[in-house]
N, C-alpha and C positions, 0 to 999 in steps of 0.2 A: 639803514633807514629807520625813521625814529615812528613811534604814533603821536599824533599832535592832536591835540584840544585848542581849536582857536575861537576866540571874540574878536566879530567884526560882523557887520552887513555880510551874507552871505553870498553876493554877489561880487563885490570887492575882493573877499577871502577868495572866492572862486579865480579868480583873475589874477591874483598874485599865487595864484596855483600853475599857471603857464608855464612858464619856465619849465620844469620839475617836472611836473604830472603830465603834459598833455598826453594824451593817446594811453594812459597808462594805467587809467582806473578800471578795475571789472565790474565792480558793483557798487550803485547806488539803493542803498534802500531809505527813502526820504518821505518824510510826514508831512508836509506844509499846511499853515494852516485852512481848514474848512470853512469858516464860517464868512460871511459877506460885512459885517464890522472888526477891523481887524486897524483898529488904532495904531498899534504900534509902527505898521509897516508906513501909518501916512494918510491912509485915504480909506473910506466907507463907499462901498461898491453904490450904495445910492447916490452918491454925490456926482458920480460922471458915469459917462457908461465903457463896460468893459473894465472896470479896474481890477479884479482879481487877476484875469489876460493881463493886465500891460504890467502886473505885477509878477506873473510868473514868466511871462514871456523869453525875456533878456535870462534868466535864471537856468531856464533849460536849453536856454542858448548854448550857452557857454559848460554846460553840462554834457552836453552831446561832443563835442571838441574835445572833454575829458574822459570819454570813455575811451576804453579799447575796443577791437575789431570786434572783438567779441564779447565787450559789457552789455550790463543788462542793470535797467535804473526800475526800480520798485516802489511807485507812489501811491499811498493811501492816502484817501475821500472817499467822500459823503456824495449824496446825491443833489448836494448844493452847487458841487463847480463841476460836476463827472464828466457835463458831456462838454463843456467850455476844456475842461481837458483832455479829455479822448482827440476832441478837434485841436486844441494845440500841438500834443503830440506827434499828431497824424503831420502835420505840416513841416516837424522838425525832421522825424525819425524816420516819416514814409508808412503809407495806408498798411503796410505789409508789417510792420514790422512792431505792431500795436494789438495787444491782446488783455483783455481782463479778468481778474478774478474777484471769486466773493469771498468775505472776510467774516464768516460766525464772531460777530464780538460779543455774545452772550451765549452762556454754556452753567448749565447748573451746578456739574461737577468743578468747578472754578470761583463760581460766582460767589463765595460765602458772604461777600462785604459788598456787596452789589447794592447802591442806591437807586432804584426806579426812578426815570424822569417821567414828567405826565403823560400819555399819550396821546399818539398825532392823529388825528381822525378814527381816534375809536383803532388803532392800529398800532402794537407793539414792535418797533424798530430792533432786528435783531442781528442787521449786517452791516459792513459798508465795502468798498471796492479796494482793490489794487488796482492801478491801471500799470502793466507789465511792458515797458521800451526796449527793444533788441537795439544793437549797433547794425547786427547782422541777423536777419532772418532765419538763418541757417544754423546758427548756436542753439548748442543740445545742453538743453539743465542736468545737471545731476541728479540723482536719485536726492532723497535728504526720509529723513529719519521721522514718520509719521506715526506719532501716537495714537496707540490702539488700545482701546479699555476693554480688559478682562475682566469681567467677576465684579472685582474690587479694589483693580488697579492699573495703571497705563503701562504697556510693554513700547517700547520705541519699533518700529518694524522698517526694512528699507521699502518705500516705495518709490514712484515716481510724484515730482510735488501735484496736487490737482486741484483743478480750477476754483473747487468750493475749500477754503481754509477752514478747517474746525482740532478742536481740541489740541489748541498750540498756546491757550492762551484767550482772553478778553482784555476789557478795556477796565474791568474790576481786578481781575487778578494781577495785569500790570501795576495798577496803585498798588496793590499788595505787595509785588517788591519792590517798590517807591520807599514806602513804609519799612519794609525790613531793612533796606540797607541808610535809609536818611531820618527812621524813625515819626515820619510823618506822610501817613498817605495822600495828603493836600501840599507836598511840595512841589508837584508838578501836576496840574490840570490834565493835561492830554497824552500819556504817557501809552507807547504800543509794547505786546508783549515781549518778553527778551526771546523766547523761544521761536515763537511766530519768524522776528526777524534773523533769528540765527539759522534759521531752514533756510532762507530766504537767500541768507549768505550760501551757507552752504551748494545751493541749487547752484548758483551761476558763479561761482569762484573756484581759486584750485589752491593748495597750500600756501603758495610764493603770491597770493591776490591781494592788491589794495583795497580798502571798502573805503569810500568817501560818503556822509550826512550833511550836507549841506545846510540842512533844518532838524540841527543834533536834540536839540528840546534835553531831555534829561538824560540824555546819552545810552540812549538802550543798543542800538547800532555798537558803542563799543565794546559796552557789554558782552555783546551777541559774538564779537571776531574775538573775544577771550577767550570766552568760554568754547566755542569751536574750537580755538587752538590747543586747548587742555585738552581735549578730545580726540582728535585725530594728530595731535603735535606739529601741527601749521605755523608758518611764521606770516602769518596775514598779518599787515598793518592796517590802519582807521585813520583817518581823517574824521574828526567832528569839527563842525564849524556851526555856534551859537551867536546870535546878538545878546546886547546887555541888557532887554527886555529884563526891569523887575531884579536883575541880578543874577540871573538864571546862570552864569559861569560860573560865578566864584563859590554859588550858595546851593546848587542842584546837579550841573553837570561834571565839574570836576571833583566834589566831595563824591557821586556816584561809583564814577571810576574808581577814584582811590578806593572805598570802601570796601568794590568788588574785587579789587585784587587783594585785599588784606583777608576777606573773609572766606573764596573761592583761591587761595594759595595761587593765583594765576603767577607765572613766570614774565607774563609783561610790565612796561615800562612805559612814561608817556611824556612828552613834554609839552607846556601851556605855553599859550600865545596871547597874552589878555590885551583887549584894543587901544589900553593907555601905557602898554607896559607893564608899571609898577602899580598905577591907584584900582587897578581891576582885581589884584591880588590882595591887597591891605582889606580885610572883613574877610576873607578867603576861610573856612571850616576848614581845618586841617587835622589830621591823627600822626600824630609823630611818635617817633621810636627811639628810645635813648642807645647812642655807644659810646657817650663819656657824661655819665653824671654827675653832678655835685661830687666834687671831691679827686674827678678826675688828674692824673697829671699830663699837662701839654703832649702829645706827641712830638714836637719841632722844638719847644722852648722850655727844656728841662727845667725845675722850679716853678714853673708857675700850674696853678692847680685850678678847673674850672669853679670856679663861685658859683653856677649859674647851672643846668641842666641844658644839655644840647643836644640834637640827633640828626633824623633824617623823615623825611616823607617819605615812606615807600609808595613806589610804583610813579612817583613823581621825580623828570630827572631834572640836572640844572645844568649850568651853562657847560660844568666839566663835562658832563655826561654821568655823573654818579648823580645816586638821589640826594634830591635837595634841602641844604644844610639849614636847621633851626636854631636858633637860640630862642629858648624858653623860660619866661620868667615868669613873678607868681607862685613860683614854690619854692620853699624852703628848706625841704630834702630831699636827697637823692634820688629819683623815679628812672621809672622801665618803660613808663606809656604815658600819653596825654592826649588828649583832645581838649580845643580851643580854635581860637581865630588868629590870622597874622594881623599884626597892629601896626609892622613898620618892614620896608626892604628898606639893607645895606648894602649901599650899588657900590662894589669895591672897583675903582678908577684903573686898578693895578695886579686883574685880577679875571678872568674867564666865568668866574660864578658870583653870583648874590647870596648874601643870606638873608634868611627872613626871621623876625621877631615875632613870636607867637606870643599870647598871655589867655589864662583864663575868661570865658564870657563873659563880660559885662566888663573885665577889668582896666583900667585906661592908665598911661603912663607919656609923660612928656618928652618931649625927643632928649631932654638932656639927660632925665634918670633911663631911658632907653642906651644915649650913648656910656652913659656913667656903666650900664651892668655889661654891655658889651664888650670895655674900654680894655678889656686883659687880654681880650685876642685882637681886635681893631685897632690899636694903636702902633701894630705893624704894617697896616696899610693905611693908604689913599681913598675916602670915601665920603659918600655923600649917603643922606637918609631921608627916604622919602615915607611919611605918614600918613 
């Protein structure tokens, strides 16, 4: 069983999860959006009534059908939709089986890059909600691992998880590692902390547990089942499923993951689903790793020597199932590392994997001088190139 990054409607993604998943997810830990203008999904909750409802409705429909007997789905909000949600809930999952927690999303010890918004009536906003859905009322959380500040430092200690969430994390420190692993703390608006939600896993999962996001936003959910797995040596899988809102796949969610498994040495693997295929990839931020450089000789076709540097995406796998194969151009000697964008997939006709064409930022290249640097390994196969 693989982890998957997918682009689509998150309903749609959800539903072509039947097959496969029904009954077989433990944990959902899901963001959706807060606010009452929310363009992208369609409609502004002033324009009819109930639209945030008829927006999430069908979503946790279909969400409930994917849990197992004993999943547990974990939604943060504001106290703009809370109680339009608590009453949704209550209708899907059962009065009983609906409980809340509060969420400290400001914390001093955290906050260093913290920008104040104005305040709401003379009144500093300093939480928001989980709203907690049982399958089964009867499912007992795990302990999970709550930081305690000593002196001058946080000790992890086991407790049981409780109702007020503090010092796991804000909504300042998760842009902080927004910024460390994408280098820009405004590439994701709304981002929860990774901690916050890896307790969260941790509570209601067991090693061999699916986690599915439905509203993956910049992928902290998969973050969160890696970094748990490196810790206890779980084989948890993730499902993320983002829309193409802004680009947010090819340019926040899946450059995330990679980055985290290069920098945190995680041992997982992941493979994308982008919702055109191939053109959701092409602008895709990649980090590739060379094992035949400039100057390499073929492995298969004795004589011929790569021109070009070539490698892999770690933690990104491909149709073979190894990680997935680069040809990199724009440089003109041998290298070990690169970071760039994909500028072209070669859909090999004749063949279980694609490669992708990476080039330096900003640098553009026409499919024929793309086919032209390719043509010393491609001209053993059947294939097609999409830009």
């Amino acid at each position: 069983m693989d982890n998957w990054i997918i682009e689509n409607d998150n309903l749609i993604g959800m539903q072509e999860l039947f097959l496969t998943y029904e009954g077989k997810i433990d944990v959902m830990p899901i963001d959706p959006p807060y606010n009452t203008d929310i363009e992208y999904i369609g409609y502004k909750d002033s324009n009819f009534q109930n639209g945030w409802r008829s927006f999430m409705k069908p979503r946790l429909e279909v969400a409930y059908k994917l849990l197992s007997n004993k999943g547990v789905m974990f939604i943060n909000i504001d106290e703009n939709e809370l109680f339009q949600l608590i009453d949704l809930c209550r209708s899907i999952f059962g009065d009983e089986n609906i409980s809340t927690m509060i969420w400290k999303k400001t914390n001093e010890r955290f906050d260093k890059n913290r920008v104040e918004k104005p305040l709401s009536n003379g009144t500093r906003r300093t939480h928001e909600y989980i709203v907690v859905c049982f399958k089964d009322k009867n499912t007992i959380l795990n302990k999970v691992m709550q930081p305690i500040w000593i002196g001058d430092h946080y000790e992890n200690e086991e407790r049981p998880l409780e109702t007020i969430i503090d010092d796991m994390g804000t909504t300042a420190s998760a842009k902080d590692e927004i910024g460390d692993l994408l280098g820009c703390r405004k590439a994701f608006s709304t981002p929860t902390p990774m901690k916050m939600i890896k307790e969260l896993i941790r509570a209601a999962s067991n090693k061999q547990s699916i986690i599915l996001d439905f509203f993956a936003g910049s992928g902290t959910a998969g973050h969160a089942v890696m970094d748990l797995n490196k810790e206890d040596g779980g084989n948890r899988k993730f499902i993320l499923i983002t829309n193409n809102e802004n680009n947010i796949f090819r340019d926040v969610t899946v450059p995330r993951i990679q980055k985290a498994i290069v920098l945190n040495e995680y041992n997982d693997t992941f493979k994308v689903k982008p919702l055109s295929n191939y053109k959701a990839i092409i602008g895709m931020k990649i980090a590739v790793d060379m094992d035949r450089p400039i100057g390499t000789e073929h492995p298969k076709h004795p004589g011929i020597f790569y021109p070009i540097n070539y490698g892999y995406v770690q933690g990104i796998l491909g149709g073979d199932d190894e990680e997935q194969d680069v040809y990199v151009l724009g440089e003109k000697n041998p290298i070990q590392h690169f970071t760039g964008r994909v500028i072209a997939v070669v859909h090999r006709f004749d063949d279980v994997e694609d490669k992708w064409v990476a080039a330096p930022e900003g640098r553009i290249y026409t499919i024929e001088e793309i086919k032209q640097a390719v043509a010393f390994q491609e001209q053993f196969h059947k294939a097609e190139y999409i830009v």
